[in-house]
N, C-alpha and C positions, 0 to 999 in steps of 0.2 A: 710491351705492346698494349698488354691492357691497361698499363697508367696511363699512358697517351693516350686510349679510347677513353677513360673515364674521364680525364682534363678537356677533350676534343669536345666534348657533350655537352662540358660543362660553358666554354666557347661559348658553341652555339647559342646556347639558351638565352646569353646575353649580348650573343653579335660581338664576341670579342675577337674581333679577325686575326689580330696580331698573334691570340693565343693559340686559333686556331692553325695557324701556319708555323708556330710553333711546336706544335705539337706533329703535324705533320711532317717536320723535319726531324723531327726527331726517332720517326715513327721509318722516315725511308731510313737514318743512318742505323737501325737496327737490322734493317731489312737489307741493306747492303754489307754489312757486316759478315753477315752469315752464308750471302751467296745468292739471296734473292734481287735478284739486279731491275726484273719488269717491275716488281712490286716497289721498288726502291723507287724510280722515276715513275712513278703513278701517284706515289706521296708529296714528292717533290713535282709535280705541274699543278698539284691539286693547293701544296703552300706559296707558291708561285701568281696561282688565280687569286690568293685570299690577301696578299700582299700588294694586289693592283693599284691601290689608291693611299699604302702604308706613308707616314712617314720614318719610320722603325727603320734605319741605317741599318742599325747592327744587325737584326734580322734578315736584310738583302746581302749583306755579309755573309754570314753565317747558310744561306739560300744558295748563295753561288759557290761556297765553298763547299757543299756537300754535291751540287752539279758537277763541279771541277773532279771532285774523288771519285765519284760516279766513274766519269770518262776517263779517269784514269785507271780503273779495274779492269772497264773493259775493251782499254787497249788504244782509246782515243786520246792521244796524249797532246795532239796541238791545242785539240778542245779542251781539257784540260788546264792548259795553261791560260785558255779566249777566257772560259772562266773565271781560274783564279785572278786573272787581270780586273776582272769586273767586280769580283769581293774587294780585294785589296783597292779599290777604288772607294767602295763604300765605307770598307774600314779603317780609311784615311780621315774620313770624318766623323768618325766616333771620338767619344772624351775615351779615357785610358779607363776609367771604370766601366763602361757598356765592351771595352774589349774584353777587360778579366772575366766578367758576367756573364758572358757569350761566347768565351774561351776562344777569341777571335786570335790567341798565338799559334792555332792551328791552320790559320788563314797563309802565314808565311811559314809554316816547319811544311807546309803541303806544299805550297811554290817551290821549297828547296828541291823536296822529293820531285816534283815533277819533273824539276831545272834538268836532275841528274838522265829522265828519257830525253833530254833533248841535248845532251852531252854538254849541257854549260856548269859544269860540276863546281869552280871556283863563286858564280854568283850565287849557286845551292845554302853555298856556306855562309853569304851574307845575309840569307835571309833566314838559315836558323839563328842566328844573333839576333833579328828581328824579332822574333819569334819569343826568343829569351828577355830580350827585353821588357816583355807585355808581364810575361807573367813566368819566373827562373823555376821550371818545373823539372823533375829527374828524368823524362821524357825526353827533354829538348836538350840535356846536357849529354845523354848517353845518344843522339843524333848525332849531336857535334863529335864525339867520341868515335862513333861509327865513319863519319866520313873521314876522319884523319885516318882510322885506320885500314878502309877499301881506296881512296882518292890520293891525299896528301903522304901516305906511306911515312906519316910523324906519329910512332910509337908512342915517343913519352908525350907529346899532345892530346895522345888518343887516352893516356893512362892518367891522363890531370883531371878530362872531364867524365870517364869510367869512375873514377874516387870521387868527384863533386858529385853524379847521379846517385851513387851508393849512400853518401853520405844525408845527401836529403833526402832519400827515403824510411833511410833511421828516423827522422824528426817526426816519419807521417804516422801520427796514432790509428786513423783511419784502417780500416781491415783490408788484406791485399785485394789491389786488383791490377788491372793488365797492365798498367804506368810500370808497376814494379815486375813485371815480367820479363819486361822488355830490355827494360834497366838488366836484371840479370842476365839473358840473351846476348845483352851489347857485351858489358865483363867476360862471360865466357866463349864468347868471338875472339876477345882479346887475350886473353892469356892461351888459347890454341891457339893464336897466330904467332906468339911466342914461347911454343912449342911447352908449356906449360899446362898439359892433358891434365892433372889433377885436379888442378886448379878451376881450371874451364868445366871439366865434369862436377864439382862444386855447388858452380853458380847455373847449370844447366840442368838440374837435378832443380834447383829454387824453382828457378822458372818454369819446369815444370807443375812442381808444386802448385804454383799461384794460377796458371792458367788452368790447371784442374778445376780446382775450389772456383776460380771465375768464370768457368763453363767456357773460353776462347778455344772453342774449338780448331777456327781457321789456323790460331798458333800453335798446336798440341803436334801435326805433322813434322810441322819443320825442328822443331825442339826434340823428336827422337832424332831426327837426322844427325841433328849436331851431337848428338848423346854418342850415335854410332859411330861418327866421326871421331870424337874424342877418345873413343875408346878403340879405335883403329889407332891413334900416334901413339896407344900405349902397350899398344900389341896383343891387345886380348880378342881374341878373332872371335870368340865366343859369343860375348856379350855385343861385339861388334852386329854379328848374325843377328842378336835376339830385335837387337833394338832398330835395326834396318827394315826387319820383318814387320814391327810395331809399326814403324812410319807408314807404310807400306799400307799396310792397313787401317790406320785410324784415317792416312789419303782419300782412301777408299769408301770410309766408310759418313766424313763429312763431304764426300759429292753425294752421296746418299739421302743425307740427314738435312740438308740444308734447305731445300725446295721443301722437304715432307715438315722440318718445324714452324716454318712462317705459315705455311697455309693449315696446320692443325691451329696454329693460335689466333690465325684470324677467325676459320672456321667456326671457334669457339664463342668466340665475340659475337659473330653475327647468329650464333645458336642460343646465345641470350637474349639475344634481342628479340628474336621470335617466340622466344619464352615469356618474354616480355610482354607484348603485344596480345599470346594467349591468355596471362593473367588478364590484362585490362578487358578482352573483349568480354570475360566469361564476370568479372564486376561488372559490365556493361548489359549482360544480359539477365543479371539480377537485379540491377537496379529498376531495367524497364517492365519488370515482371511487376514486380511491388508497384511503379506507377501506374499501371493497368489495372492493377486490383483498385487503386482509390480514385483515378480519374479516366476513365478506359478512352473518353472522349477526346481530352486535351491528348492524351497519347498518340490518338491516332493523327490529329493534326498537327502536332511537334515529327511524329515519325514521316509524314509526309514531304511533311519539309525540309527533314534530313537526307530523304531518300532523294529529293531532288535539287538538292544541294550537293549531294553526293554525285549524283550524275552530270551535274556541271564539271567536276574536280575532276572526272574522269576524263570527260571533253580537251580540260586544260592541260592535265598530264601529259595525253596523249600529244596536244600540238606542240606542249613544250619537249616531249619526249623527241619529237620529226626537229623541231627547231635546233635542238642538242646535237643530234644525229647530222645533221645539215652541217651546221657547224664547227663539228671535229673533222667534218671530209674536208672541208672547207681548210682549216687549219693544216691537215696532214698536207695538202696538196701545197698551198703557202710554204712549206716547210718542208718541201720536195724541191719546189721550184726557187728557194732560196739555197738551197744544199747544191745544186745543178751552176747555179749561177757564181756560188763558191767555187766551186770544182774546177769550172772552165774558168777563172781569175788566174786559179793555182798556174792551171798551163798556160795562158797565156804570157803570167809572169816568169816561167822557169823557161819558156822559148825566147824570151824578153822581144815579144814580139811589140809593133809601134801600136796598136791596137788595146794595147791592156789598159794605159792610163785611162782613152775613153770607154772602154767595158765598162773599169772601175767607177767611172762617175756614174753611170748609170744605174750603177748595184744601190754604190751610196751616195746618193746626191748631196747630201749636207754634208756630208766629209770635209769634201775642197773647199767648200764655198767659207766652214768654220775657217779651217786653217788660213786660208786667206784673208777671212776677217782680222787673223793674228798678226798678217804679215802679208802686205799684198805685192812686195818683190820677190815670191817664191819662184825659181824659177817651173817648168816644165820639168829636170831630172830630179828638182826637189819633192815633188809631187808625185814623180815616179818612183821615189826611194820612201817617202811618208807613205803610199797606198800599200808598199812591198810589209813595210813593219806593222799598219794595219793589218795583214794576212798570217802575224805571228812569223814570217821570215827571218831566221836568226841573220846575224853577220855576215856569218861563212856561208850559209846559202846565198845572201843576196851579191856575193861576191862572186859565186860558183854562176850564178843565172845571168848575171851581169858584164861578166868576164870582168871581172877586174880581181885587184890586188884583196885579202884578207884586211890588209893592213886598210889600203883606200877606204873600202866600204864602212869600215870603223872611223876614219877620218869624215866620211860623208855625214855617217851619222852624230859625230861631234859638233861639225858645222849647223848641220840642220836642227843639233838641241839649241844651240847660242842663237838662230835665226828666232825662233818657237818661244825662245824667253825661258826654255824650263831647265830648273836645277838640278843641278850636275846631282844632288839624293833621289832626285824622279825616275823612275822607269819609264823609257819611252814606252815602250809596251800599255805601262798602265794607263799614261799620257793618253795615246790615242783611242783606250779603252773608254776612257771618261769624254771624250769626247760626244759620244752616242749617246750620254745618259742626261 
């Protein structure tokens, strides 16, 4: 946190917006990490404003993919996905080096993990390949690893890319950190799910290790969990106890810790800075001393004119303070009455009432008008099935609200990619995503 205030300053100084929103993003994925979630979207509206005029892709990338994690912490997982759409939009047009640079393979290992709240667990899986593709880290191998062995229930799939994650993290001379945690986490998921408790206690014991020395406290919980579990298949009810009790505890004690470190460390920050400010005044008030001893006169007419220069800056503050003030009610309410107008879409479309397709224009007026610029024999149910997958509606919903077949609705939407012109590797989803931008 404070490398990022000292880089943010540095920003500023120069008007480097991009850095600035950099830094800010980086500043919320700390701040979410550990549990501080209001402070996490306070960094991100704040790298959001400083990116208004960016041409920096990768950066809106990287911006909506920490929105997308955001909402999926706290439980918003369609929004989750509205954003990942709009990353993976952005980071469709990056070169492959501003993706590795911006570790933009987090962009699609995140869409998998989301895929799997909205039970589409088979396209999860293509987009950890995606993901690998950018940039083959031990992270994205011991995913793949994972989903064969909670999803695909393919053991030795699971145990191909368990030995590839292990095995690149040998290569990393780098000192541990939570990449390789996780890495040993996934191994020892897998060898307990094949009843191999030594083994799993092993590499769960590593990961402990590592997430100590890495201070991951949010992981340090669950990793006694599995310690006691592993030592439940091997029958030692003892250390079972000790280590159940440990989770139990350290649970406890990072709901605690989490709120109380973010705001000691900012605290800190902004206690420099007022340290700051009291050096400068008290040089400020030796200097004008010593100018008063040689020119008392010019002094007092420079001081004059500070003083009411000063009281202008006050004037300004103040209306720009009411201006600011104005402007967030302003936005909160825009951002009420867009949430409102969301809401009732939803139910209009899950009643499949006749009414929904004109709501929907009215929400998004440029929607239809694009799509028809695409293709102007769309019909009326094409328009009603394109506003449904705008709303993030999987398949199996628009087929549940629709009354129709699973299979149909999937047929509809085949038809309506070949109408649309887009190829069969496009996501519709991000398709209509990029439409808005």
């Amino acid at each position: 946190m404070l490398l990022n205030e000292e880089y943010l300053q540095k920003a500023r100084k120069y008007e480097y917006h991009d850095g600035e929103a950099l830094c800010y993003i980086n500043m919320s994925n700390i701040s979410v990490s550990i549990g501080n979630y209001k402070k996490g979207l306070v960094f991100l509206k704040k790298a959001e404003t400083a990116l208004q005029n960016s041409q920096n892709e990768a950066l809106k990338a990287k911006l909506f993919q920490e929105y997308g994690q955001l909402s999926k912490v706290t439980g918003l997982y369609k929004n989750a996905l509205k954003y990942n759409s709009k990353a993976l939009y952005y980071t469709k047009k990056c070169a492959l080096r501003d993706k590795r640079n911006y570790f933009l393979n987090r962009v699609f290992s995140n869409r998998g993990d989301f895929l799997y709240d909205a039970g589409r667990n088979d396209s999860a899986l293509i987009y950890f390949h995606r993901a690998k593709s950018v940039i083959n880290t031990p992270l994205v191998n011991c995913l793949i690893a994972k989903h064969h062995l909670l999803y695909t229930g393919l053991a030795d799939s699971s145990k191909v890319y368990v030995d590839r994650s292990l095995e690149l993290i040998k290569k990393d001379t780098i000192s541990p950190d939570s990449q390789q945690g996780m890495v040993y986490r996934v191994a020892g998921d897998y060898y307990k799910s094949q009843g191999h408790y030594e083994e799993a206690q092993d590499f769960y014991q590593k990961a402990l290790h590592v997430f100590l020395q890495t201070k991951k406290a949010y992981n340090i919980p669950f990793i006694y969990q599995s310690i006691a579990e592993a030592y439940k298949g091997t029958g030692n009810k003892e250390k079972e106890i000790e280590f159940e009790n440990k989770y139990l505890d350290a649970k406890a004690k990072l709901s605690d810790d989490q709120n109380e470190t973010v705001n000691l460390l900012i605290d800190k920050v902004l206690a420099e800075k007022e340290n700051d400010v009291e050096v400068f005044k008290l040089k400020l008030f030796v200097g004008s001393a010593v100018l008063i001893l040689i020119l008392i006169i010019v002094f007092t007419l420079k001081y004059r004119k500070m003083m009411n220069k000063k009281s202008r800056l006050r004037e300004q503050t103040t209306i720009l303070k009411n201006q600011t003030e104005l402007l967030t009610n302003e936005t909160e309410l825009l951002a009420s009455k867009v949430n409102e107008s969301f809401n009732a879409l939803v139910q209009l479309a899950k009643r499949n009432d006749s009414a929904f397709l004109t709501r929907f224009q009215e929400v998004y007026p440029d929607f239809i008008e694009k799509l028809l610029n695409i293709n102007e024999d769309l019909s009326g149910a094409d328009l009603h099935l394109c506003a449904m997958i705008k709303l993030n509606f999987s398949s199996k919903e628009i087929a549940t609200y629709m009354s129709i077949l699973h299979k149909s609705a999937q047929q509809k939407k085949y038809r309506l990619r070949k109408k649309l012109n887009v190829p069969s590797g496009q996501d519709l989803y991000v398709f209509f995503q990029g439409l808005d931008s």
